[in-house]
C-alpha positions in Angstrom: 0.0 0.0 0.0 1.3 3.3 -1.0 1.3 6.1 1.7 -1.1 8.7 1.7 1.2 11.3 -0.2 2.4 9.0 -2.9 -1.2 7.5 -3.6 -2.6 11.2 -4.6 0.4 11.9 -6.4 0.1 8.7 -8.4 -3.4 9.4 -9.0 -2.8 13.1 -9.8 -0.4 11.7 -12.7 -2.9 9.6 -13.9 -5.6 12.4 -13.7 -3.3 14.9 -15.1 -2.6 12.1 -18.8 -6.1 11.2 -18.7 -6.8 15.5 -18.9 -4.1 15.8 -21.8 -5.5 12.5 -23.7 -8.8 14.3 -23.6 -7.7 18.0 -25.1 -6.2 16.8 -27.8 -9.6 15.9 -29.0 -11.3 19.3 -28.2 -10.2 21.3 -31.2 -12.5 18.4 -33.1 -15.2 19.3 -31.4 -18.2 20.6 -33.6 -21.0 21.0 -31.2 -21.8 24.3 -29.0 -20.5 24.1 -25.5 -21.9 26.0 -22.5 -19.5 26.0 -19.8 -21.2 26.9 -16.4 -18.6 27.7 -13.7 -19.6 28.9 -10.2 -17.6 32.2 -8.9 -17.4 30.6 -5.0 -15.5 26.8 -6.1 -12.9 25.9 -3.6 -12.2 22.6 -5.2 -10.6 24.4 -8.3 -11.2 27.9 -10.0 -13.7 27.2 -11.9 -14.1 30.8 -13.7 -10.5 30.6 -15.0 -11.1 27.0 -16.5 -14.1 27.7 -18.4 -11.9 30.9 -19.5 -9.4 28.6 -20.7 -12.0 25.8 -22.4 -13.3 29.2 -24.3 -9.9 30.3 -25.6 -9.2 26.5 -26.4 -12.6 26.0 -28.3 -13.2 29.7 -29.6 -16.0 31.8 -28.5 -18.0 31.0 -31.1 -18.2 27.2 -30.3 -18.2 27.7 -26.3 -20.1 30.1 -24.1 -18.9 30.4 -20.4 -22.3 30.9 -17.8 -21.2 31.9 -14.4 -23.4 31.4 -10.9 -22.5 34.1 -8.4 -21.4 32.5 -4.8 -21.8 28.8 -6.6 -19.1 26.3 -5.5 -18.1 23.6 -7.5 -22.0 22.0 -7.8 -23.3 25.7 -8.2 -26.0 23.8 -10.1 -27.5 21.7 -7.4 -28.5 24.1 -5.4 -31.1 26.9 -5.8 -28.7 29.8 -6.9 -29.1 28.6 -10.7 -31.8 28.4 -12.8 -30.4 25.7 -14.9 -33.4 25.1 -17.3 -33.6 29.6 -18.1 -29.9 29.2 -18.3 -30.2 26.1 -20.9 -33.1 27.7 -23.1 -31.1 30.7 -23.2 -28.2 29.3 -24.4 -29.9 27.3 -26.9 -31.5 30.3 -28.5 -28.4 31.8 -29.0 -26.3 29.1 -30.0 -29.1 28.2 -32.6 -30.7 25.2 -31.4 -33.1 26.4 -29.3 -35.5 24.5 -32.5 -33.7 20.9 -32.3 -33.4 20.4 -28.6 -36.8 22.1 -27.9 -39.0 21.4 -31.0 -40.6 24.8 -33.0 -43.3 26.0 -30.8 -40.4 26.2 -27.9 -37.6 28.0 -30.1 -39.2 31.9 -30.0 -39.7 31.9 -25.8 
């Protein structure tokens, strides 16, 4: 058994490939991205990474949505409104029609 130390380094090696396996796929990526990041996340700072996903995909491929005084599940809890945030986003990314059908796309 590995001490406590060496075990999370190991596994932040392995998280850390797994991450750069992943990005070299994003430039590939064709649909719209929303990134939702909340403004209070002590696990990791999540504002600067949806920053960074943006300049990685381009702004006109990835929006960046963030929750004021969210942590890192800003979503779970009652300071977003995840479904205005989503129909929003669809509207403006342009498919508003295919997620939500035609009589939902002009809301």
């Amino acid at each position: 058994t590995l001490p406590p130390r060496d075990f999370m380094c190991a596994r932040l090696a392995h998280l850390e490939d797994g991450c750069a396996q992943v990005e070299a796929g994003w430039a590939d990526l064709q649909p719209p991205v929303l990134v939702i990041a909340g403004t209070a996340d002590a696990l990791l700072d999540s504002e600067r990474e949806a920053q960074r996903l943006q300049r990685i995909l381009g702004k006109e491929r990835c929006a960046v949505h963030t929750v004021d005084g969210a942590g890192h599940a800003g979503t779970l809890d009652q300071r977003c409104e995840l479904t205005s945030v989503l129909e929003r986003w669809t509207k403006e990314a342009g498919i508003a029609r295919a997620l939500f059908g035609a009589d939902q796309s002009n809301r």
